[in-house]
C-alpha positions as CSV (number, residue, x, y, z in Angstrom):
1,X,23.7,-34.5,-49.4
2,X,23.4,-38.1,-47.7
3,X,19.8,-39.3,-47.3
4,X,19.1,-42.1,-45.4
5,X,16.9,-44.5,-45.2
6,X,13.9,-46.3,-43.5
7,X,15.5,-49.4,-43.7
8,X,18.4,-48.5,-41.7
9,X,16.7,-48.2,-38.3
10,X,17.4,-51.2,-36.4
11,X,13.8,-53.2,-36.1
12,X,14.1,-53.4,-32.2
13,X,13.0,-49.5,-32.3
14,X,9.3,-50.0,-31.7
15,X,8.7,-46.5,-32.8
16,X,9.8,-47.4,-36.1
17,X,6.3,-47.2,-38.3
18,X,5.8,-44.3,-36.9
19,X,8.8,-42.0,-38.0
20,X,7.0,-41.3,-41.5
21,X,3.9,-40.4,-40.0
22,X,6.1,-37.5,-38.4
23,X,6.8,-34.9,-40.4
24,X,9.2,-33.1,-38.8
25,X,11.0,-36.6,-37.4
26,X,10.9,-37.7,-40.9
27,X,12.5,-35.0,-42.2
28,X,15.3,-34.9,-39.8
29,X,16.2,-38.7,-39.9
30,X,16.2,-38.6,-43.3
31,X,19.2,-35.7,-43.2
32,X,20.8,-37.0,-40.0
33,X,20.1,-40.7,-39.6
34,X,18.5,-43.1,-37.3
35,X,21.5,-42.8,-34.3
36,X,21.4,-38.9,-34.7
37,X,17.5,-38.8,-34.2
38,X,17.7,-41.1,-31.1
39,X,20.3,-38.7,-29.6
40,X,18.0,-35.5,-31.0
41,X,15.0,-36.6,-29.4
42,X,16.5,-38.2,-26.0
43,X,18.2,-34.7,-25.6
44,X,14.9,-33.1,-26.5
45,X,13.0,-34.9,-24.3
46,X,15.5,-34.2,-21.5
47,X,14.4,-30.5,-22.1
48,X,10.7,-30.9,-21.8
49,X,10.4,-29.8,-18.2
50,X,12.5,-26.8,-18.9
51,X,9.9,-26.1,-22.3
52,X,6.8,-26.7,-19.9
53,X,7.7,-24.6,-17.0
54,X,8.2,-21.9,-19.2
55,X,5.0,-22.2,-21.4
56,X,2.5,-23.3,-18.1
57,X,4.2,-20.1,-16.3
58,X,3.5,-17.7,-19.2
59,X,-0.2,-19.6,-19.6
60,X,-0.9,-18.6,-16.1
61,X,-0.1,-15.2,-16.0
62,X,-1.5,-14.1,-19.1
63,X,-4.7,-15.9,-17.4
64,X,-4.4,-14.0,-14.6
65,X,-3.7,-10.7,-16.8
66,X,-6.9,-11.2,-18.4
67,X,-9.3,-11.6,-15.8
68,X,-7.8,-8.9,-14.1
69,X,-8.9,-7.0,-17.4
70,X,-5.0,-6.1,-18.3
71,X,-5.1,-7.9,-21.5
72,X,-6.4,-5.5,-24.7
73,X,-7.3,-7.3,-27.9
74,X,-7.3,-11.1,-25.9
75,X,-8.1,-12.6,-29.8
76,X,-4.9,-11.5,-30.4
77,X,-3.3,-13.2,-28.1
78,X,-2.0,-16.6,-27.9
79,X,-0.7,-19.1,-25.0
80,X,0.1,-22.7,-24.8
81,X,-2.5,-25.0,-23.6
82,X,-2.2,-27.0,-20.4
83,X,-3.0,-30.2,-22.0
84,X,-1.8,-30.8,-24.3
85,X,1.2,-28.3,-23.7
86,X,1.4,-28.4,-27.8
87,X,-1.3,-27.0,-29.2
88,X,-2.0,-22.8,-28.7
89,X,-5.1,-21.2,-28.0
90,X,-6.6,-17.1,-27.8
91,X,-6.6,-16.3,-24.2
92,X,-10.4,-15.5,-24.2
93,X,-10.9,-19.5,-25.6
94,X,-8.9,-20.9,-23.3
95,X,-11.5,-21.5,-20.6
96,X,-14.2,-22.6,-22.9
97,X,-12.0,-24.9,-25.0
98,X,-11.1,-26.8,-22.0
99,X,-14.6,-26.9,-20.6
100,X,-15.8,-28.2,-23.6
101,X,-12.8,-31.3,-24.1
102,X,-12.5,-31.8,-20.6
103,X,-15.6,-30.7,-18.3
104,X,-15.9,-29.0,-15.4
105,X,-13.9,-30.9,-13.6
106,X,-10.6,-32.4,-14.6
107,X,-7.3,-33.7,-14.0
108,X,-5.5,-34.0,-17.2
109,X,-1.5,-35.9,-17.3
110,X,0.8,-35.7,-20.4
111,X,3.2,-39.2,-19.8
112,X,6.1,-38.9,-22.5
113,X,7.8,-42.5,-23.0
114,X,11.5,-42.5,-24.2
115,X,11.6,-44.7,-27.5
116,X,14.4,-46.6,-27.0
117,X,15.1,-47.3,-23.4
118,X,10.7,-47.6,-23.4
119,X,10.5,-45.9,-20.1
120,X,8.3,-43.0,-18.8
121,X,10.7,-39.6,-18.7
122,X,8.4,-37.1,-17.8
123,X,4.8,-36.1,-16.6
124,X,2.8,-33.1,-16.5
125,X,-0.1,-33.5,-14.6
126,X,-2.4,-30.9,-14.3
127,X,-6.1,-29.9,-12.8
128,X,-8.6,-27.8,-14.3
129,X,-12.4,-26.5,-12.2
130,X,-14.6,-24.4,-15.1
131,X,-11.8,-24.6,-17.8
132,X,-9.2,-22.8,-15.9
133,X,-5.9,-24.8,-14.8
134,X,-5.7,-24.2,-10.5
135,X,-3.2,-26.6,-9.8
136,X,0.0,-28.7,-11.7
137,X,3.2,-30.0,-11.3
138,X,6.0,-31.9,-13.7
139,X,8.1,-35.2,-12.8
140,X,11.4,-35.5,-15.2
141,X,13.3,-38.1,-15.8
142,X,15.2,-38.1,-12.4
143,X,12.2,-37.4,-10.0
144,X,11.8,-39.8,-7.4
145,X,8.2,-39.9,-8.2
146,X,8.7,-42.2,-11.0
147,X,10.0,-45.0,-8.9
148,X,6.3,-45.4,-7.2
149,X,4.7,-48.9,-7.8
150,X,1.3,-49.6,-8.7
151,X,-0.4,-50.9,-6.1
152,X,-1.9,-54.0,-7.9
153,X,0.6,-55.0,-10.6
154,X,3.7,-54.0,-8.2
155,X,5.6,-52.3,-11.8
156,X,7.2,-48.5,-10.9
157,X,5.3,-45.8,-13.2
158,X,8.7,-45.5,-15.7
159,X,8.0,-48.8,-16.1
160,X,5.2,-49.3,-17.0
161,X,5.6,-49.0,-20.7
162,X,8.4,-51.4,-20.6
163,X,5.7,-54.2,-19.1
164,X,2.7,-53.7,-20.8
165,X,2.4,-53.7,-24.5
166,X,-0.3,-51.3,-25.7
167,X,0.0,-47.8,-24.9
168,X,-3.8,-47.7,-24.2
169,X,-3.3,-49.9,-21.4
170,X,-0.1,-48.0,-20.5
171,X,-2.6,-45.4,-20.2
172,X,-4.8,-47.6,-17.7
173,X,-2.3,-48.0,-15.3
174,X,-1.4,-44.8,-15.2
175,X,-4.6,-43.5,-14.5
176,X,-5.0,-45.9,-12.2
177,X,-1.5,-44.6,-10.2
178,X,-1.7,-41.3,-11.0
179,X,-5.8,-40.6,-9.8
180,X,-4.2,-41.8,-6.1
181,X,-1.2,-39.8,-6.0
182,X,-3.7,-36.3,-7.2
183,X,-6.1,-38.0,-4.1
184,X,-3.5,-38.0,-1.7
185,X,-2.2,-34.2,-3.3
186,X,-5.1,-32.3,-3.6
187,X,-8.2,-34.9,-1.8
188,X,-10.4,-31.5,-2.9
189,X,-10.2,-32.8,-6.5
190,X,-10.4,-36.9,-5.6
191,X,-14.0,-37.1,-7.3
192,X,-13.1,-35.2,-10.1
193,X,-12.3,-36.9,-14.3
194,X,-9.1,-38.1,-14.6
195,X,-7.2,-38.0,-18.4
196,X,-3.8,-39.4,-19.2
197,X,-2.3,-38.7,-22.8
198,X,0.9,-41.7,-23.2
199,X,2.7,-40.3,-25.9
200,X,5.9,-41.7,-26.9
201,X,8.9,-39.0,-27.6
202,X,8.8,-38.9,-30.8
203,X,5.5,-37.5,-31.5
204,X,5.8,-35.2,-28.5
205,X,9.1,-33.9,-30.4
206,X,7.5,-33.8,-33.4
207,X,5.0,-31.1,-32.3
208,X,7.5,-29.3,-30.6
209,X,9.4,-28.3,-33.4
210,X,6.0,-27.8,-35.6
211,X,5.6,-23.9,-36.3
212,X,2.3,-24.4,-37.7
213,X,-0.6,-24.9,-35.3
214,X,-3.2,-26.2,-38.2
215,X,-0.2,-28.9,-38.4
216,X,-0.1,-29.7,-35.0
217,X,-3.6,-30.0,-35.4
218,X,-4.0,-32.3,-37.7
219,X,-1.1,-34.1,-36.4
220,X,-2.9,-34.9,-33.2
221,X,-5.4,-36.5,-35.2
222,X,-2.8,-38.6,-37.0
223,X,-1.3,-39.9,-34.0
224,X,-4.3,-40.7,-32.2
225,X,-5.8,-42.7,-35.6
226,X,-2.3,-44.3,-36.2
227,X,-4.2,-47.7,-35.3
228,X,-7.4,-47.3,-36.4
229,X,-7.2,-45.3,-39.2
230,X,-3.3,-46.0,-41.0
231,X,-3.3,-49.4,-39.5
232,X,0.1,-49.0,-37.7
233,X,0.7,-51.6,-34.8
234,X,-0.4,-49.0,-32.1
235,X,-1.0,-45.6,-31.2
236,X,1.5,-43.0,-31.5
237,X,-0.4,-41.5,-28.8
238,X,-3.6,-41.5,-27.3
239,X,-6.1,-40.5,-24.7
240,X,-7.7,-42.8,-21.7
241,X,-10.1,-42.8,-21.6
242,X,-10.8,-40.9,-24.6
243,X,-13.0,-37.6,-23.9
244,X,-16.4,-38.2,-25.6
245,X,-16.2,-34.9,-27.8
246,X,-12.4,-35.4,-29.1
247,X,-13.1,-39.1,-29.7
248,X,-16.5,-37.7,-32.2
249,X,-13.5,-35.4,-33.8
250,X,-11.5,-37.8,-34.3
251,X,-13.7,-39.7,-36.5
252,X,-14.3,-37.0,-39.1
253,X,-11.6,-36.7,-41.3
254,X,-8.1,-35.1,-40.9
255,X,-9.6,-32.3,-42.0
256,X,-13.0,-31.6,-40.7
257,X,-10.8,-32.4,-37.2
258,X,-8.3,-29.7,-37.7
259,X,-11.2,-27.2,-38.9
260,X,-13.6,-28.2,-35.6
261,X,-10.5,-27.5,-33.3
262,X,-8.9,-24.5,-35.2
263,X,-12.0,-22.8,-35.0
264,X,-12.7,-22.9,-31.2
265,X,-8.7,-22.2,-30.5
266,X,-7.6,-19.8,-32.8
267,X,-11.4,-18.8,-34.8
268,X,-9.6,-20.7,-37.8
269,X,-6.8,-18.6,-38.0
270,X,-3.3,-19.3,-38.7
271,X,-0.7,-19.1,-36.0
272,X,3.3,-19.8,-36.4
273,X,3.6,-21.5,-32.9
274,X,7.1,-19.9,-31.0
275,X,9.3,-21.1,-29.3
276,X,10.5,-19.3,-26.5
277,X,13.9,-17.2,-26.1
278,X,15.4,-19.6,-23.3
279,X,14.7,-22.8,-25.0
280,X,17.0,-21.0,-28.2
281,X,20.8,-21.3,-26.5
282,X,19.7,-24.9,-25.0
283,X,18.7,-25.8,-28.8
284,X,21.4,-24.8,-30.0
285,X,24.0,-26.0,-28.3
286,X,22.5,-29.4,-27.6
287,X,21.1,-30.1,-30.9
288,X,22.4,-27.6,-33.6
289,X,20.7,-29.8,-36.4
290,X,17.6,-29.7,-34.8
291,X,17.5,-26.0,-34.8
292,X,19.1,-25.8,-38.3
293,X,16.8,-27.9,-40.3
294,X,13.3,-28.1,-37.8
295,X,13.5,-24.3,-37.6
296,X,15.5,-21.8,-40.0
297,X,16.0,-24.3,-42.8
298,X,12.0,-24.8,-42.5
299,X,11.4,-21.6,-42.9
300,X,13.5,-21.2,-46.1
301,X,12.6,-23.9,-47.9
302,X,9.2,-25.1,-46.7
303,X,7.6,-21.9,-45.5
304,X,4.3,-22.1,-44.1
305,X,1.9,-23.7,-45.1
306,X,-1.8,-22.0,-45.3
307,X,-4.5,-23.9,-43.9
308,X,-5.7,-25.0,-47.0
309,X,-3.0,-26.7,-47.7
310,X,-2.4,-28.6,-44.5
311,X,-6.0,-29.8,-44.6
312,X,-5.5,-30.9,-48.3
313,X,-2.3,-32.7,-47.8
314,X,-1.7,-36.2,-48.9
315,X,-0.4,-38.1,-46.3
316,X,1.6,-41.7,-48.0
317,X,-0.5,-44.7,-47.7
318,X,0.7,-46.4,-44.4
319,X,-2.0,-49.0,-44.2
320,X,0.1,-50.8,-47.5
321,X,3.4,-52.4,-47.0
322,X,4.6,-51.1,-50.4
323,X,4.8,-47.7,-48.7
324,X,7.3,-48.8,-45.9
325,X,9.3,-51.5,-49.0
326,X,9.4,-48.6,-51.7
327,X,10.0,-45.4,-48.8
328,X,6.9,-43.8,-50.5
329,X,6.9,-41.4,-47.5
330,X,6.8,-38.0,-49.1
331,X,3.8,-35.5,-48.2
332,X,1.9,-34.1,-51.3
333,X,0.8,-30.7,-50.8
334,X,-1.7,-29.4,-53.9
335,X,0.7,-27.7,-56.4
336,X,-1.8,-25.4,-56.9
337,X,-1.5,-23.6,-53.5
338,X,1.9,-21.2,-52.2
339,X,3.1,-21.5,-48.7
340,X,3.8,-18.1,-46.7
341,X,7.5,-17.3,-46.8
342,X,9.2,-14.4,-44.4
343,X,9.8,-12.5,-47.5
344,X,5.9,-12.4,-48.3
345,X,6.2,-10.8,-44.6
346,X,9.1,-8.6,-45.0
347,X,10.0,-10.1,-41.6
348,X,12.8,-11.6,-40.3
349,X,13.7,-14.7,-38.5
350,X,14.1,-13.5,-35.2
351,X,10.8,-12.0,-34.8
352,X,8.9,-15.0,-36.6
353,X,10.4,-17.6,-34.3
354,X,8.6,-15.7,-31.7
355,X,5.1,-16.1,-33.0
356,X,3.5,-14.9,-35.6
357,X,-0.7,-14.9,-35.8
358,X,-2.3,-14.1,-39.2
359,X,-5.8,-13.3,-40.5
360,X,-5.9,-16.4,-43.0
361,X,-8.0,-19.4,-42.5
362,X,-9.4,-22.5,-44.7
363,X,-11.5,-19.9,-46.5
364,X,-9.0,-17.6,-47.3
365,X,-8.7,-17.1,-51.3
366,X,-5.7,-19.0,-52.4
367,X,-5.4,-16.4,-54.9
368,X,-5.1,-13.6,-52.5
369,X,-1.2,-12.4,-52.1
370,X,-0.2,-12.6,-48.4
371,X,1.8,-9.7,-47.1
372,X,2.2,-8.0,-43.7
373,X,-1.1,-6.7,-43.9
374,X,-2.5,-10.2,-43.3
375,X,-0.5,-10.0,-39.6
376,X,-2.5,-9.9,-36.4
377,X,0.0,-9.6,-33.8
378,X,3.3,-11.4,-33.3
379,X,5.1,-13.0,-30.1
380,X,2.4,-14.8,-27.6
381,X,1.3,-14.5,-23.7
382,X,2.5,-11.4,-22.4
383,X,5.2,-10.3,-24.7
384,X,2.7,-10.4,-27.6
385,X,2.9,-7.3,-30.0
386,X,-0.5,-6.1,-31.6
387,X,-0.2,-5.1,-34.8
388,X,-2.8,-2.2,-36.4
């Protein structure tokens, strides 16, 4: 099998530290190459409206299903979050989760930037009262929306990225753009927070092909410490202005972050994140790698990992140029720890791309043999199966 290498991306690429800190990115350049991943996550990002309606749709009715008390066994039962649309949450944590990142009151935008072309391709802005989304829409990469200027700097917001050089300051002027189109939208809300998570594509399609939500987890601390932390020229992504209580996370340890957000989404517990039934033919036809090596060859080979071991993983050292010179990229996961394979499950595929949700945290005994017994439910939202 061909393997290539870090050295072949072309320089110009201004995502290029960050591929390695990717694991899912990494692992699909390293079997398909540079021009391959550019294509992958252009026609990934392409698809993000299509992935969002579907998971804010589904996060709203099972909402609405649960205050209307049809839900049984909400702790079972798993949805995507609003912001950010990559992480999943129980149903009966959703509202307190948000409260507690966001506030009472807050309007929260996910910005992806394409990177190559370096422009803005799609936004989800949405706007939460008590923790509980009321009101959102999406702009893709063809929505006339994008073309609006700032008011003071005169750039259009898919722009913006192209003209200013931090993302943190792409950030600014988005929130600065953004708070006066939700004024002139929804003037109920015009007093209200305002977030903006830039992100460039990359690391958005790096969590959307994650199946692990302790991974995602301690991905978004990753990203969002890619400066401070591994010393990379910027943020993969970040938040501005950064929420007080995720910014205190942050600063904990990769770890200790994962653990303090796993336990109010999930209660620590492991969930195999899904990815839903429509997005499958589009994946496939569009991206047959992708969905060969980020999803079914994953699960054969790499498994899933326990929380233990995500939280124990050896990330390379990014901070030293040797790294990057000698492609000391790999991920070290103790030796002393077994991921979960569908065997272990005596399930199949099918059903395990849908969601799985298991009764194993950090604490779980590492020398405990997982097995079906260990499953909680499977699928997510409304189609989610309770098991006894």
């Amino acid at each position: 099998m061909v393997r290539y290498h870090y050295g072949d991306v072309p320089d110009n690429i201004i995502t290029k530290p960050f591929i390695p800190l990717g694991y899912n990115v990494y692992t699909l350049f390293r079997e398909t190459g540079h021009e391959y991943l550019n294509k992958a996550l252009n026609a990934l990002s392409s698809q993000l409206y299509d992935f969002a309606v579907v998971r804010l749709d589904e996060a709203i009715m099972t909402s609405r299903n649960l205050i209307a008390g049809k839900v049984t066994d909400p702790d079972k039962v798993l949805l995507y979050a609003f912001f950010p649309p990559v992480i999943t949450l129980q149903v009966d944590l959703q509202q307190g989760v948000n409260k507690l990142l966001y506030g009472e009151s807050a309007s929260t935008a996910f910005c992806v930037i394409n990177d190559i072309t370096r422009e803005i391709v799609f936004i989800l802005c949405s706007h939460q009262e008590s923790g509980i989304p009321v009101d959102w829409w999406i702009a893709g990469p063809d929505d006339e929306l994008l073309d609006r200027r700032h008011l003071k700097y005169g750039m259009k917001i898919r722009e913006i990225p192209k003209k200013v050089k931090s993302i943190y300051k792409v950030g600014e002027r988005l929130v600065n753009i953004l708070k006066d189109i939700r004024n002139e939208r929804t003037p109920q809300f015009s007093l209200s927070a305002f977030v903006v998570c830039p992100v460039y594509g990359s690391g958005a399609c790096n969590f959307l092909v994650e199946n692990s939500n302790w991974e995602v987890l301690c991905g978004l601390h990753d990203g969002m410490n890619s400066k401070d932390l591994y010393k990379l020229p910027d943020y993969w992504f970040c938040y501005v202005p950064w929420p007080p209580f995720i910014r205190t996370l942050s600063f904990l340890g990769r770890g200790n972050f994962a653990k303090r957000l796993a336990g109010l989404s999930t209660d620590f517990r492991l969930y195999s994140q899904p990815i839903e039934d429509k997005m499958v033919p589009l994946l496939k036809e569009k991206v047959p790698e992708v969905w060969e090596i980020n999803f079914i060859k994953k699960w054969h080979d790499r498994g899933l990992p326990t929380p233990l071991m995500t939280i124990n993983c050896q990330l390379p050292n990014f901070a030293d140029k040797k790294t990057y010179d000698e492609e000391k990229f790999d991920w070290i996961y103790p030796n002393d720890l077994k991921s979960i394979f569908l065997e272990d499950l005596e399930m199949e595929m099918e059903e395990a791309l849908h969601g799985l949700f298991l009764n194993i945290t950090h604490e779980t005994d590492k020398t405990l043999k997982i097995d079906k017994s260990y499953i909680l439910s499977t699928g997510y939202g409304r189609k989610t199966k309770i098991w006894d």
